[in-house]
N, CA, C and O atoms as a DFTB+ gen file, in Angstrom:
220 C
 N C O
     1  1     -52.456      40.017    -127.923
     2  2     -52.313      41.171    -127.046
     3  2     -51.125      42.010    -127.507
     4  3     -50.315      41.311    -128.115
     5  1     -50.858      42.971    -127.432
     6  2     -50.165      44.131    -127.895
     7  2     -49.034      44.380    -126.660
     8  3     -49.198      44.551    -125.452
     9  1     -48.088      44.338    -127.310
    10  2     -47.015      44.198    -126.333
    11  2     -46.111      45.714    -125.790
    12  3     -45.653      46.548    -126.571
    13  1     -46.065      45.746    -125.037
    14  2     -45.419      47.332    -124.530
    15  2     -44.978      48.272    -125.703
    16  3     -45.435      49.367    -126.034
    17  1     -43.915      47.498    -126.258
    18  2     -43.461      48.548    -127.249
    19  2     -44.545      48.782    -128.779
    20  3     -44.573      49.637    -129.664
    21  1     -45.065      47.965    -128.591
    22  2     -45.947      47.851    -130.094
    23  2     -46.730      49.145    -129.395
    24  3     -46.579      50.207    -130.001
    25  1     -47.354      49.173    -128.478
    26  2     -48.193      50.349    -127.952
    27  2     -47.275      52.176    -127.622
    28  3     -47.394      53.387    -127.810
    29  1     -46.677      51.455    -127.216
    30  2     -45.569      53.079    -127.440
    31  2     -45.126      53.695    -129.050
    32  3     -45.027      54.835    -129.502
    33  1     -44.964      52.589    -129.517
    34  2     -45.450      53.062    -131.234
    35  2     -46.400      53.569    -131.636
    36  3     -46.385      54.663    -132.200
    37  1     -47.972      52.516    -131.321
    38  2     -48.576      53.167    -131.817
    39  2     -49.056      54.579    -130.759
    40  3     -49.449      55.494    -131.483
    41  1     -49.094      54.844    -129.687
    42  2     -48.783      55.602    -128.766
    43  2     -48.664      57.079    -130.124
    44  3     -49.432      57.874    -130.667
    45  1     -47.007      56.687    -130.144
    46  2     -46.868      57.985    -130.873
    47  2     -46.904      58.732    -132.199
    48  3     -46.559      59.835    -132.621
    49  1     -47.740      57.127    -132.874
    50  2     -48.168      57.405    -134.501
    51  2     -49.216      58.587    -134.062
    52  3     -49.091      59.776    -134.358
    53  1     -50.159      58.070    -133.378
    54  2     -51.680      58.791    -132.886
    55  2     -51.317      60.288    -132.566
    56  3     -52.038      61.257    -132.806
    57  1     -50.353      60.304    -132.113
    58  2     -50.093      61.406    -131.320
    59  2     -49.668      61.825    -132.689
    60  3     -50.731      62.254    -133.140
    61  1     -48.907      61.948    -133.493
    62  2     -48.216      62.903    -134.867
    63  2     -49.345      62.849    -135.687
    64  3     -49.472      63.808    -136.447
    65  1     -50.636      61.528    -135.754
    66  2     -51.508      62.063    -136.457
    67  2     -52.708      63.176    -135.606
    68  3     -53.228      64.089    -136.247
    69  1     -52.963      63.002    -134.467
    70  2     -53.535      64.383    -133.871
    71  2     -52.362      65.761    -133.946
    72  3     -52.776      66.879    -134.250
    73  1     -51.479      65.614    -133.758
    74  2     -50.866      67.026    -134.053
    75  2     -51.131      67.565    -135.920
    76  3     -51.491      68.627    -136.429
    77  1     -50.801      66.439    -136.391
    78  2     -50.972      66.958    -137.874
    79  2     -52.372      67.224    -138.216
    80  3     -52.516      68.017    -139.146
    81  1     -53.355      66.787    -137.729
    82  2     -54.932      67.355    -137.656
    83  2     -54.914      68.387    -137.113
    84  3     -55.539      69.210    -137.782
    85  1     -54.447      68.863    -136.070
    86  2     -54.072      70.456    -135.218
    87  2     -54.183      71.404    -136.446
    88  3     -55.018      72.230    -136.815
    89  1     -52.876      70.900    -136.975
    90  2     -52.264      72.231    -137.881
    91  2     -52.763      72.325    -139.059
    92  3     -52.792      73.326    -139.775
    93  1     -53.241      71.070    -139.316
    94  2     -53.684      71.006    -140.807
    95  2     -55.221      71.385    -141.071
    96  3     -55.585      71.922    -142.118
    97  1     -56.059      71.064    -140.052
    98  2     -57.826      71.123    -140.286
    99  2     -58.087      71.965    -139.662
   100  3     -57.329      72.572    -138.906
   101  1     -59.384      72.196    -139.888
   102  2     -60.850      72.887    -139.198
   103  2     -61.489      72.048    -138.689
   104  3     -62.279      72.555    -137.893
   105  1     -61.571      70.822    -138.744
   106  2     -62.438      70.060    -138.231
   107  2     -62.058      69.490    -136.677
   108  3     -61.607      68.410    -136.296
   109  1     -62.380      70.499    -136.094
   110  2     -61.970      69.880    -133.866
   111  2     -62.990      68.806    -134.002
   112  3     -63.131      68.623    -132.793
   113  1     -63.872      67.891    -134.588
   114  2     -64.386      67.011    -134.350
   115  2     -63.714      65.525    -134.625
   116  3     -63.925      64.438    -134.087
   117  1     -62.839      65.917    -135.659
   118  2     -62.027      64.654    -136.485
   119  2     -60.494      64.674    -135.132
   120  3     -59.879      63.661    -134.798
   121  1     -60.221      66.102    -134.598
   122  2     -59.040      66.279    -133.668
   123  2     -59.565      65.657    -132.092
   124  3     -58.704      65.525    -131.223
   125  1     -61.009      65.293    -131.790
   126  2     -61.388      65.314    -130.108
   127  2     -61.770      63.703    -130.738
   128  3     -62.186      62.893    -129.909
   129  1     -61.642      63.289    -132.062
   130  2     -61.438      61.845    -131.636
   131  2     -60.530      61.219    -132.069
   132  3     -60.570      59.989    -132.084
   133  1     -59.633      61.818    -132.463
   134  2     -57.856      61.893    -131.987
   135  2     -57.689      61.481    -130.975
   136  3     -57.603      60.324    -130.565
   137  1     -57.646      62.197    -130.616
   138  2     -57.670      62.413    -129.010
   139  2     -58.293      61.616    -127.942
   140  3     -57.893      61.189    -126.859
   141  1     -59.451      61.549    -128.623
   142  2     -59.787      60.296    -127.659
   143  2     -59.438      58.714    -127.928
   144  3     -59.681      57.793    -127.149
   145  1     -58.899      58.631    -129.031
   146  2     -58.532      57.482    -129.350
   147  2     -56.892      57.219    -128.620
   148  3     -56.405      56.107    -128.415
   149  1     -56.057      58.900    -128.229
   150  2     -55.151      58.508    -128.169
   151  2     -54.669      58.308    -126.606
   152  3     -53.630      57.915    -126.075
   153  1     -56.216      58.874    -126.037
   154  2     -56.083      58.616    -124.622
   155  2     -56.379      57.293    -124.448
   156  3     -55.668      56.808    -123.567
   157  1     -57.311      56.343    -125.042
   158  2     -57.295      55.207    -124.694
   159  2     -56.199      54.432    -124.809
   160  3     -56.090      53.387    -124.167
   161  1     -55.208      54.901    -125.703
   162  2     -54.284      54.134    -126.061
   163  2     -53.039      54.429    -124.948
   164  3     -52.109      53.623    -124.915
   165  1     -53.037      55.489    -124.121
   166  2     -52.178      55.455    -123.526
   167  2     -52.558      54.954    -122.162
   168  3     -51.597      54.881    -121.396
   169  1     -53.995      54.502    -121.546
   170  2     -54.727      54.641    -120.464
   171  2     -53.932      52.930    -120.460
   172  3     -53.416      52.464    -119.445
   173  1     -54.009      51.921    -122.303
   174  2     -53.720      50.774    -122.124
   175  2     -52.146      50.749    -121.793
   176  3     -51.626      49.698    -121.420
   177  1     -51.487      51.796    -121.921
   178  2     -49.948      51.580    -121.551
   179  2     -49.158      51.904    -120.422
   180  3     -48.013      51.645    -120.052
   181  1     -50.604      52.878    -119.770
   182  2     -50.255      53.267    -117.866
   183  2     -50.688      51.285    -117.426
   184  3     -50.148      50.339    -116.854
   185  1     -51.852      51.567    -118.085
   186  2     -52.011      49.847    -117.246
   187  2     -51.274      48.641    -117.500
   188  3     -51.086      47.705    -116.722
   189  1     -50.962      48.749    -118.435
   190  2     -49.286      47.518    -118.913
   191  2     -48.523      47.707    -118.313
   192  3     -48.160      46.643    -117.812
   193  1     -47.887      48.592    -117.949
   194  2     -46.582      49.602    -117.306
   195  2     -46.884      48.924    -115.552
   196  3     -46.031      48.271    -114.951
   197  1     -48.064      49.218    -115.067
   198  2     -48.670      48.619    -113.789
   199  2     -48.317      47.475    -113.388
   200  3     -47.859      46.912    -112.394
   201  1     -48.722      47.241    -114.638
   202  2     -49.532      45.357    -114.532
   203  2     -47.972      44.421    -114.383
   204  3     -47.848      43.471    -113.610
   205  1     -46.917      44.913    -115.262
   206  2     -45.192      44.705    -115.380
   207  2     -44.719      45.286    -113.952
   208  3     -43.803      44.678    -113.399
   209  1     -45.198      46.265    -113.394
   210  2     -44.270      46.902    -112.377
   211  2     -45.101      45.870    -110.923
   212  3     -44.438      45.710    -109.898
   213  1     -46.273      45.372    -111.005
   214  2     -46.481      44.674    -109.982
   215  2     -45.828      43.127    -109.686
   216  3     -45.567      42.536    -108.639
   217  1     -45.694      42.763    -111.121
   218  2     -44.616      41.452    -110.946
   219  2     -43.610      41.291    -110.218
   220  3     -42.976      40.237    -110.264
């Protein structure tokens, strides 16, 4: 399992590689699954964040 900070890393690799797809491509198809990859990744770090704050 992927531990808080390992996910806030990769958190914000995803995120500098969707911005650098922004600026760099034409392709909004390669950027909306960016994006969706990077929402899942943060959806797992609202729910870690939860899951720690209910302890």
């Amino acid at each position: 399992m992927n531990t808080l900070q390992e996910l806030e890393r990769k958190t914000e690799q995803i995120r500098e590689k969707m911005y650098e797809a922004y600026y760099n491509s034409y392709d909004y198809s390669e950027i909306v699954e960016i994006s969706q990859e990077l929402d899942n990744l943060l959806n797992q770090l609202d729910e870690m964040k939860n899951r720690r704050d209910e302890s």
